[in-house]
Every structure is written in structure tokens, then in C-alpha cells.
C-alpha positions in Angstrom: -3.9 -19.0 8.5 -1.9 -16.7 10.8 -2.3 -16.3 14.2 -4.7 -13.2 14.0 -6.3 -14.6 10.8 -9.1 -17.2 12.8 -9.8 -14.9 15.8 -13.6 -13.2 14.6 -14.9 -14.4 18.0 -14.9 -13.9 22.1 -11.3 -15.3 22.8 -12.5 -17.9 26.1 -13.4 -21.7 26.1 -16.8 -22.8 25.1 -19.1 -23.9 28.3 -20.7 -26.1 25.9 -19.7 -27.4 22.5 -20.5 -25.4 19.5 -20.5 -26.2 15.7 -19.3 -23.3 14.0 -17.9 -23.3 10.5 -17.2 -19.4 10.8 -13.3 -19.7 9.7 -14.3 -22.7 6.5 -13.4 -19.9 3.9 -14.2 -20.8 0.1 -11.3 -23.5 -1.9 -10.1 -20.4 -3.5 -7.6 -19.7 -0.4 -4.3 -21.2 0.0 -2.5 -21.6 3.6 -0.1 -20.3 4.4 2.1 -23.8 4.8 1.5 -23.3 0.7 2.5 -20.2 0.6 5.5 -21.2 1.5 5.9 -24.2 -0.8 5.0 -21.6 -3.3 7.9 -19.5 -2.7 10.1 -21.8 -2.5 9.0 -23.8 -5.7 9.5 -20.5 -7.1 13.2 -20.4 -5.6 13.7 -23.6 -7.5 12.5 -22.1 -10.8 14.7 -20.7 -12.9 16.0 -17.8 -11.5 16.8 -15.6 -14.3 13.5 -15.7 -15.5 10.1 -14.6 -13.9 7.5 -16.4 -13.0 3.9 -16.3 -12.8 1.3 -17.9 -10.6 -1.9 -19.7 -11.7 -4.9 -17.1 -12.0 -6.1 -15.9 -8.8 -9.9 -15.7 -8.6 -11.4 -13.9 -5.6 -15.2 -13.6 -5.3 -17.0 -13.2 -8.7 -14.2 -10.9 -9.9 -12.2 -11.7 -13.0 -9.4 -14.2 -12.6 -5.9 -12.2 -12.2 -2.7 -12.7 -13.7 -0.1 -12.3 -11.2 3.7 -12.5 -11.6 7.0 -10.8 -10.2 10.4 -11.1 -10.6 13.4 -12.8 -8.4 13.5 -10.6 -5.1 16.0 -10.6 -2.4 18.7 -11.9 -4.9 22.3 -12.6 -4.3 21.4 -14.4 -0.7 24.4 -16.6 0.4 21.2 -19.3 1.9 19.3 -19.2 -1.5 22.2 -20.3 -3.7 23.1 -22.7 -1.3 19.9 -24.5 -0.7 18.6 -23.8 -4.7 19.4 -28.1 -5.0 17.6 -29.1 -2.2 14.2 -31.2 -1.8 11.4 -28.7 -0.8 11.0 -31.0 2.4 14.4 -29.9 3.5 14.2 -25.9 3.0 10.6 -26.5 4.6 12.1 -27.1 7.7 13.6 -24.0 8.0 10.3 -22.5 8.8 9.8 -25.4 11.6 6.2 -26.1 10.5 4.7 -28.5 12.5 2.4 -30.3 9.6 3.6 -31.7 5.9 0.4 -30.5 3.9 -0.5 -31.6 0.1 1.8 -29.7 -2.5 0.0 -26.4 -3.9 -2.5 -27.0 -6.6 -1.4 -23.7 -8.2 1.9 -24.8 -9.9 4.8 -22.1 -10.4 5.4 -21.9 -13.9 8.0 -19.7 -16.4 6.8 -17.5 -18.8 8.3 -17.0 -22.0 10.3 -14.4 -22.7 8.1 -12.0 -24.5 5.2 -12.2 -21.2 8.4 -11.7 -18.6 7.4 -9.2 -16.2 10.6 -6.9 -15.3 10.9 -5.3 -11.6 13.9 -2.8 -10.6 15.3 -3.9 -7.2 12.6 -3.0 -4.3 15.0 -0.9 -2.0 18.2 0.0 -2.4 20.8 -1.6 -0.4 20.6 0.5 3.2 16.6 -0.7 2.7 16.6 -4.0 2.4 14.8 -5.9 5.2 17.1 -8.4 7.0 15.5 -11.8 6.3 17.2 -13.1 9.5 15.7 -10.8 12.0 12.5 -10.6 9.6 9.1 -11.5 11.0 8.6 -14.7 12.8 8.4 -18.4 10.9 5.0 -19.2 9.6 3.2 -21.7 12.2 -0.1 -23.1 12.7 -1.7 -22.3 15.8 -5.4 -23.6 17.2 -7.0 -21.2 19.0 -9.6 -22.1 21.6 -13.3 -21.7 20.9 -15.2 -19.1 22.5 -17.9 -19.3 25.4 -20.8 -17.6 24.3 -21.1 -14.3 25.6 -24.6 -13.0 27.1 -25.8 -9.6 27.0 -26.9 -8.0 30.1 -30.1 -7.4 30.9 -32.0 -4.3 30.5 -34.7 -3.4 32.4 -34.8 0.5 31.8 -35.9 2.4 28.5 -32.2 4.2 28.1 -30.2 0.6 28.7 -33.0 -1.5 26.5 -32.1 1.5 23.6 -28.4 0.9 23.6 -28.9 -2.9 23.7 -30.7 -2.1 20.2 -28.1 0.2 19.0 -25.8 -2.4 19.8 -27.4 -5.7 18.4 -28.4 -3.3 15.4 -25.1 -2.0 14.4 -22.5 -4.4 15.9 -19.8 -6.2 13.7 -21.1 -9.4 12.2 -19.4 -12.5 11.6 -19.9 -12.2 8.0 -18.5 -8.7 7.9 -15.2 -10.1 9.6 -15.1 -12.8 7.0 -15.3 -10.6 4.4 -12.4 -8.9 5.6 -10.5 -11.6 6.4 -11.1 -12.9 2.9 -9.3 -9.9 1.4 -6.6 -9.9 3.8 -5.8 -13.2 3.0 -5.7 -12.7 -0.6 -4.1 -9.0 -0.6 -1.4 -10.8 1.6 -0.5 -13.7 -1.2 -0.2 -10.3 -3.9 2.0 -8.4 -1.5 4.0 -11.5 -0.5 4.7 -11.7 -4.5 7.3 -8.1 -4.1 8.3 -8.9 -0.1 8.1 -12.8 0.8 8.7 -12.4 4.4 5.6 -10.2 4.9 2.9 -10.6 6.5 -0.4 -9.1 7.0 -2.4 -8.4 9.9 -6.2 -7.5 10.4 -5.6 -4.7 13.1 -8.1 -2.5 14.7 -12.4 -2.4 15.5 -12.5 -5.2 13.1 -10.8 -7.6 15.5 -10.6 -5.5 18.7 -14.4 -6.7 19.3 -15.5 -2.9 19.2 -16.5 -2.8 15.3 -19.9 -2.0 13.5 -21.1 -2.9 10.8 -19.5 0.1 8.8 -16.3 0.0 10.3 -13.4 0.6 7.6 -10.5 -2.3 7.6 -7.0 -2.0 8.9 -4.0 -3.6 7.8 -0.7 -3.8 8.9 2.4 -4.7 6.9 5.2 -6.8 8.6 8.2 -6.6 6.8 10.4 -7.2 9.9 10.3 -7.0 13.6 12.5 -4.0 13.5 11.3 0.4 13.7 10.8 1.4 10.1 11.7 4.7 9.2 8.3 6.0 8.5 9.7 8.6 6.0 11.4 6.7 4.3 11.3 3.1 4.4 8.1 3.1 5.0 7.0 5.5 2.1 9.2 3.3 0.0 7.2 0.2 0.4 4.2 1.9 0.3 4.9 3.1 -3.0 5.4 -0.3 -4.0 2.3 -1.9 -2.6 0.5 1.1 -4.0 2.1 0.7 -7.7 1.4 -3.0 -7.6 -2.6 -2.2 -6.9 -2.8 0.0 -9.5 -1.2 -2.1 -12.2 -1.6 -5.8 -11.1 -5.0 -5.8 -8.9 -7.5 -3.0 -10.9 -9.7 -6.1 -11.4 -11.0 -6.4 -7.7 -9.5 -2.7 -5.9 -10.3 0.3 -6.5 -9.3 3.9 -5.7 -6.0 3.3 -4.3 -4.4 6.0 -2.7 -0.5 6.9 -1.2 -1.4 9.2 1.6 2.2 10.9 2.8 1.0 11.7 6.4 3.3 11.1 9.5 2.5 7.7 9.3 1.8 6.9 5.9 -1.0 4.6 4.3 -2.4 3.0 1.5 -6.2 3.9 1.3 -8.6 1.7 -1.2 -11.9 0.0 -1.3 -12.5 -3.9 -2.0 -14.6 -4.0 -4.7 -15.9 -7.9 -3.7 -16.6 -6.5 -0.1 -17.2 -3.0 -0.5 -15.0 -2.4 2.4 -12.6 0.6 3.0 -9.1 0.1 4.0 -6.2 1.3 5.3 -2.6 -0.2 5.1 0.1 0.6 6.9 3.9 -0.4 7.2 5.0 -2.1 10.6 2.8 -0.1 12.8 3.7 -3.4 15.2 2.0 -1.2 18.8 -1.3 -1.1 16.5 -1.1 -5.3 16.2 -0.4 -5.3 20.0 -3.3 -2.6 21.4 -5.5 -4.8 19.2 -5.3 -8.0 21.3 -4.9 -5.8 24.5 -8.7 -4.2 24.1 -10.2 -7.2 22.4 -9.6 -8.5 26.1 -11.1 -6.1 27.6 -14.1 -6.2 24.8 -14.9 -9.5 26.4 -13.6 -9.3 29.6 -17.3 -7.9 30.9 -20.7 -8.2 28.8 -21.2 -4.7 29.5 -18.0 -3.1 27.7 -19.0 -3.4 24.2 -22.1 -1.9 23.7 -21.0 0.9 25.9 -18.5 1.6 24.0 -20.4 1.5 20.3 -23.2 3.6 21.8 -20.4 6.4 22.5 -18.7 5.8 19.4 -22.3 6.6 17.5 -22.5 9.3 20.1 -19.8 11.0 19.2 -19.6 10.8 15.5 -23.2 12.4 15.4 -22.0 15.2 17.3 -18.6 15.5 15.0 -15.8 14.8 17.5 -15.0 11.5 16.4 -12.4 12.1 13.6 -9.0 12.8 14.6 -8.3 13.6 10.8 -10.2 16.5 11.7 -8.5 17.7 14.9 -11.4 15.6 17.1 -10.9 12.1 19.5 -9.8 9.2 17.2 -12.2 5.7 18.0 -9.2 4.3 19.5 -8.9 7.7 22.0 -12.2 7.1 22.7 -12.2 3.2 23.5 -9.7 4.1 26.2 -11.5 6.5 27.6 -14.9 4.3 28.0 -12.4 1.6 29.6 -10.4 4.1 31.8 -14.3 5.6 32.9 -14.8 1.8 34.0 -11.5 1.3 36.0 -11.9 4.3 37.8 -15.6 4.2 39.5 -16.0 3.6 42.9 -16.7 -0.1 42.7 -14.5 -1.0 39.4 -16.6 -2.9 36.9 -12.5 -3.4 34.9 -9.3 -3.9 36.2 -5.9 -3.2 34.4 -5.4 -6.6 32.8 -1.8 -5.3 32.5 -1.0 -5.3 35.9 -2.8 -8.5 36.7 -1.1 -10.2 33.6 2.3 -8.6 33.0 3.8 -11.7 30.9 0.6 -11.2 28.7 1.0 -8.1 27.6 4.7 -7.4 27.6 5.8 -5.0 24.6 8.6 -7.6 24.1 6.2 -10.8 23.1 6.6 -12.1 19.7 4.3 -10.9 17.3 3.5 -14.5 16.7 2.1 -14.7 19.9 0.6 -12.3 20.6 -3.0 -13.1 19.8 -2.4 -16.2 22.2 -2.8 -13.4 25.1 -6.6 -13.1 25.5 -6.9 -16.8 25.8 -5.1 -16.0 29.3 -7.6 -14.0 30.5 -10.8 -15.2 32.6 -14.0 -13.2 32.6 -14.0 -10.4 35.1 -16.4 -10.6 37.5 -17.3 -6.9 38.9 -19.5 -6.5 41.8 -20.9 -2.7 40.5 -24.3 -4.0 39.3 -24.8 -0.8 37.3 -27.0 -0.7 34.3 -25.9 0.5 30.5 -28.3 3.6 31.0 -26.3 4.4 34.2 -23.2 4.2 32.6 -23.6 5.8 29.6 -24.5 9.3 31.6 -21.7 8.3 34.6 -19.3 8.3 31.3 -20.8 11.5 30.3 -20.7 13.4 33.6 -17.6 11.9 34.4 -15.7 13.8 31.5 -17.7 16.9 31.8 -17.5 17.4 35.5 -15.0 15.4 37.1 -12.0 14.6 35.1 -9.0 17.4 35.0 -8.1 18.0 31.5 -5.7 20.3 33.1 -3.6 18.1 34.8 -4.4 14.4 34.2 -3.6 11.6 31.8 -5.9 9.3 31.2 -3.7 5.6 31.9 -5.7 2.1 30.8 -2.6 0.3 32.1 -2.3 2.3 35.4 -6.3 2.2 35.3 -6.5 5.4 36.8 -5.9 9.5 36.2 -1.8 10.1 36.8 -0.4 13.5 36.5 1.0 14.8 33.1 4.6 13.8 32.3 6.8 16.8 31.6 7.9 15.3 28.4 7.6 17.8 25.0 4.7 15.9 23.2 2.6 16.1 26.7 3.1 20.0 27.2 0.4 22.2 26.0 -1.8 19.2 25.0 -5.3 19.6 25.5 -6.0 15.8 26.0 -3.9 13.8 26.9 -4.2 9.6 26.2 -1.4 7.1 27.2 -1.2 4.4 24.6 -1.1 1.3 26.7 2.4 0.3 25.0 4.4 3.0 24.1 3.3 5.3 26.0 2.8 7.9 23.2 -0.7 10.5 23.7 -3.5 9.1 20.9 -5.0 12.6 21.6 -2.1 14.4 20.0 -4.9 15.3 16.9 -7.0 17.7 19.2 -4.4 20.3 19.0 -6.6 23.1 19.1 -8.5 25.1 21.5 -11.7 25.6 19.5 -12.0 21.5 18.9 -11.0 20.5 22.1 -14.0 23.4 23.5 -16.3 21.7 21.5 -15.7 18.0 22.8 -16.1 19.2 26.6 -19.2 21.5 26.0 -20.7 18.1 23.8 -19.9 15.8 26.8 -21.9 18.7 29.5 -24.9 19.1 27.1 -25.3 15.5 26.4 -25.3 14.9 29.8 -27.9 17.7 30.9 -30.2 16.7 27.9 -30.0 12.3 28.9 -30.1 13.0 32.8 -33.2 15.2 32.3 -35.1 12.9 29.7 -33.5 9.3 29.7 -34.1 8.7 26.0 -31.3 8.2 24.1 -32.5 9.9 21.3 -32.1 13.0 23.1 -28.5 12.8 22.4 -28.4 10.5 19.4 -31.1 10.0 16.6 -31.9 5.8 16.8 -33.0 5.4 13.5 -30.5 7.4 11.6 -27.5 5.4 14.0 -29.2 2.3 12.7 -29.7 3.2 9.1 -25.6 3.9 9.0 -24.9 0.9 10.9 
């Protein structure tokens, strides 16, 4: 598995041992140690010819024939290590166990079933295998503590513990996911074999629900893409390899050419939207960054979903549409937490700098909530409390005018002068670039609408405490 690949859970040690086969996925998955006996079994075929791998069967869908031609040819290290024992060309990847060889052997096909590809990029776009993504290792990652719910005493903070329990990610949803990650990464790794996929996003930030769609992110080096064009380019690729090679278990597979462009399709074993991107590397790195503050206090993630649901009932939750994106939104529940009087989070940035460093390794990144203890707040405040502090706080108190919202400073700082800060309505910082994630409410009449929805929510729940004053219960349930 990668690194991001076993991490469905709280990310602190157990205070008691727990049996959990969460992460046993079905025979039908290969590691990634075979993965890379697989390529280079294939590097020891015969070159000139294709190859094709033993049927791949995924969930009750038809087995599927996958092959691809030679990539990358012409490589001064492949020609000279083509003679070699597999043992020796594993080493290059410094793997730290010798596992069985891969039960799905690597074999020619004749020459009337050869499967022909043009190069993938032309020269200027081909990725630099030596600065390319980090060598395939095998990390153990601690077990989780369990993590309590708080306590809710009060009609308004017993309703959002429902909501929450309710519509919350389950483990089974991650593993779903997972599941098709792991197998959509052994197709793509069939056109770029130094790729590699990662589960980004609510699924693994801890802030999913059940209906949350899945995103992916493409590795193909450790290196800016140009989004326009290489990016494009290897979407294209991906996208023509669904269509032809994987009809049997996606469906509806779609090149969008936005600013950052995707892949959109649905898993037809899991039913799951997705969303695939092309080296989006700050999305793998906010990921790890707010799953530690997911767990950091039992209180953060069933604030958050509740104002999630809140605000895609009241349509300013969809940044496709000129509204807050979730991720917006997640940092401005956690920023509304740093900022109160008696601070129930801290900026885990500033308290653990070599943690959270834009320059770690992707391949170790997910090590960094493991780092992190439990933060222990004194504000005793309940969910009900919060959820209308949060509301009144951004209808009332926060200057839209003339603030930034900053996680990592974990307070309001003034606006920078910078071009894509002037004239913004609201105004974000990503935790790691520094970029706005509000740069989608661009106009006047959406951003109106978000702050007159945060003042009447807040006049309708202080005056009646029920939270379906602001947000049907049984319709968020019935969507998840």
C-alpha cells in the first residue's frame, strides 16, 4: 500500500489494543512491492512487443483485459540493467521486504492481439524518471486511539451529534474508495510507471459524509506541471484509456478543461463520484494538515459536517457556482476555533513547523499527524454554542473588508496587496501556498447572499435553538 493508502482512521496510538481488519482488502489487490516486480518483469519481456497482464477482476465486474506498450523507451538505465536478476533492479527502489513473485505473470501476446500506443508526450513532456516521485516503500502506521464524542446535554448540540453519527464517512465507504484507487492506480501505472495515486480530500481529511465524491491526485513527478499543457496532456491520456480499456467497471468519464483540469467519472462497483487530477501536490499536503486538526479535538468534526450540510441547503456551498468550496469552508470552522477568546485549536503549524513544511517528501507526508498529540482546550463550550458563535462570528464580527482569514497564523491578518487578493470579496489563505480558496465568490450578488445566510441563520437558531430552524434533519439525513 502507499503511505496514504491505510490511513481511514484517527491518526494517534491506541490506549488499548484493538483488532481491526479495516485495511485486509479482498486477494484481488496486488502491493505495490508487486507492482513493481510487475514492471520490471515486463522490462525483461521482449521489448518490441507488447504485453498484457493477467485479467483484472474488481468487484463482481467482468474480468478486464489490460495491456500497453513499451513506455519511456530509449532509457540509458533500462538497456543497461534489461540482463539483470529482478532482485538486483529491485534494489533500486530500496524496498525494505523481498515479497513472493506476482501471481499475475507478464506475458507476450501475439502479434495479431498487440496493442499499439503513440509515444505519451513528446520530448519537452516527458517526466524525468530521476526526479520523479519518491521510491515505493512500506510504511506502518500507528493504530488510532479511539476517539470519544462529546457530550451533549442540550437539544441543539444532541441534534448535531445525530447529524453527525447519521451522515459521517464510514469505514466501509473509505474502503470502497480505497479499493478503486488501488486498482485505477495499477491501470494508470500501465501508460506512466512512476505514477502514483493518492486519495486526497474529505475522504481522508476526516471531514467526509457519507455522500462525499472521491478525489484523486496523479503523481507523475515531484515537479509544477504545466496545468495547460502537460497536465491536459495526461489527462487526455488517462481519459482515453477509461473510455477504451476500463468501460467494464467506469462510467461517464469526462475531460473537464478548467484552470485546473480533471477527469470526472463514477465507479460503477462503488457508485462513487470522482475527480482526478494531475500533480495538484498542495491538495496531498492540506489533506494531512486538516485531518490533524479533524482529530486534534472531538468537537471539530461534527462542527464542521453540520455547517457543511448547513450550507449546501442554503446553496452557498459550490464554488463551481461562484459560492464557498468545502475546503473554504473547513478553514473557516477551524479559523472560528483559533480565534475565540479561550482557543479550543491552535495553529499546529506554528507549534510543529518540521511537520508541516511545504518542502517534506510526499512520501512522508502522511507520517505528520502521527506527530501530533490531542489538544487539550480549556473553553468547555458546547456544539450548540458553537455552531451560532460560528454563525454570528461571520455575520457580525469578522471584516470581509479588510481581513484574511489565516489557519496557519490562526488568526484575521490584513489583506496582502498582491493582484489575486485585490477586489476579492473573500479572502482564504491556503495553509501552503498561500493562494485565496475563495477566489470562486467573485461576484457581488453570491458573496451578498453568503453574509445575509450567515445573519438569518443566526437570528432564526439564537431565537429557537432547534436546528431545524436552519437545516431540515431528516432531509440532511436522507442525503447523507
Amino acid at each position: 500500500m502507499f503511505p496514504n493508502s491505510i490511513l481511514g482512521r484517527p491518526p494517534f496510538t491506541p490506549n488499548h489494543q484493538q483488532h481491526n481488519n479495516f485495511f485486509a482488502l479482498s486477494p484481488s489487490l496486488y502491493s505495490h512491492q508487486q507492482l513493481i516486480d510487475a514492471q520490471f518483469s515486463f522490462h525483461n519481456a521482449d521489448l518490441s512487443r507488447a504485453v498484457s497482464l493477467q485479467q483484472l477482476t474488481y468487484g463482481n465486474v467482468s474480468p478486464i483485459q489490460t495491456s500497453t506498450s513499451p513506455l519511456f523507451r530509449g532509457r540509458k538505465r533500462l538497456s543497461d540493467e534489461k540482463n539483470l536478476p529482478l532482485d538486483g533492479k529491485r534494489q533500486r527502489f530500496h524496498s525494505p521486504h523481498q515479497e513472493p513473485t506476482i501471481v499475475n505473470h507478464i506475458v507476450p501476446l501475439s502479434d495479431e492481439r498487440r496493442y499499439s500506443m503513440s509515444p505519451l508526450f513528446h520530448t519537452h513532456y516527458v517526466p524525468d524518471i530521476v526526479r520523479c516521485v519518491p521510491p515505493f516503500r512500506e510504511i506502518s502506521i500507528l493504530e488510532p486511539r479511539e476517539i470519544t464524542l462529546p457530550e451533549a446535554k442540550d437539544k441543539l448540540s444532541q441534534q448535531i451529534l445525530e447529524l453527525f453519527e447519521a451522515c459521517q464517512q464510514q469505514v466501509s465507504d473509505l474502503k470502497k474508495k480505497e479499493l478503486c484507487r488501488t486498482e485505477l492506480q495499477r491501470e494508470i501505472q500501465l501508460l506512466f510507471p512512476q505514477s502514483r495515486l493518492f486519495l486526497v480530500g474529505s475522504s481522508l481529511n476526516g471531514f467526509g459524509t457519507r455522500s462525499s465524491d472521491g478525489d484523486l491526485c496523479l503523481v507523475v513527478k515531484e515537479e509544477p506541471v504545466n496545468q495547460k499543457t502537460e497536465a491536459r496532456h495526461i489527462l487526455t491520456l488517462v481519459h482515453k484509456h477509461f473510455c477504451t480499456r476500463l468501460s467494464g467497471y467506469i462510467e461517464r468519464p469526462q475531460l473537464i478543461r478548467a484552470k485546473v483540469p480533471i477527469v470526472k467519472f463514477r465507479d460503477k462497483v462503488s457508485c462513487v463520484e470522482f475527480d482526478l487530477n494531475v500533480n495538484n501536490i498542495v491538495g496531498i499536503r492540506n489533506t494531512f494538515l486538516l485531518r490533524t486538526y479533524a482529530y486534534l479535538e472531538n468537537r471539530v468534526r461534527p462542527l464542521v459536517l453540520v455547517i457543511k450540510k448547513w450550507a449546501s441547503h442554503h446553496d452557498i456551498n459550490d464554488a463551481s457556482r461562484g459560492t464557498l468550496s468545502s475546503y473554504s469552508l473547513v478553514l473557516m470552522v477551524l479559523h472560528y476555533l483559533q480565534t475565540l477568546p479561550e482557543p479550543i485549536l491552535p495553529s499546529i503549524q506554528k507549534i510543529y513547523p518540521e511537520s508541516f513544511s511545504p518542502s517534506i517528501q510526499l512520501h512522508l507526508v502522511h507520517q505528520a499527524p502521527c506527530n501530533v498529540p490531542p489538544y487539550l482546550s480549556k473553553n468547555e463550550s458546547n456544539l450548540g454554542d458553537l455552531l451560532l458563535g460560528f454563525l454570528k462570528y461571520y455575520a457580525t464580527e469578522f471584516d470581509w473588508n479588510s481581513q484574511m482569514i489565516s489557519v496557519r497564523e490562526a488568526k484575521a491578518i490584513p489583506r496582502p496587496d498582491g493582484i489575486e487578493w485585490r477586489n476579492k470579496y473573500i479572502c482564504v489563505e491556503e495553509p501552503f501556498d498561500g493562494t485565496n480558496t475563495a477566489r470562486a465568490v467573485h461576484e457581488k450578488q453570491k458573496f451578498d447572499m453568503i453574509k445575509d445566510q450567515f445573519l438569518k441563520s443566526w437570528h432564526r437558531l439564537k431565537n429557537r435553538k432547534d436546528l431545524n430552524s436552519i437545516l431540515p434533519l431528516r432531509a440532511a439525513i436522507l442525503k447523507r
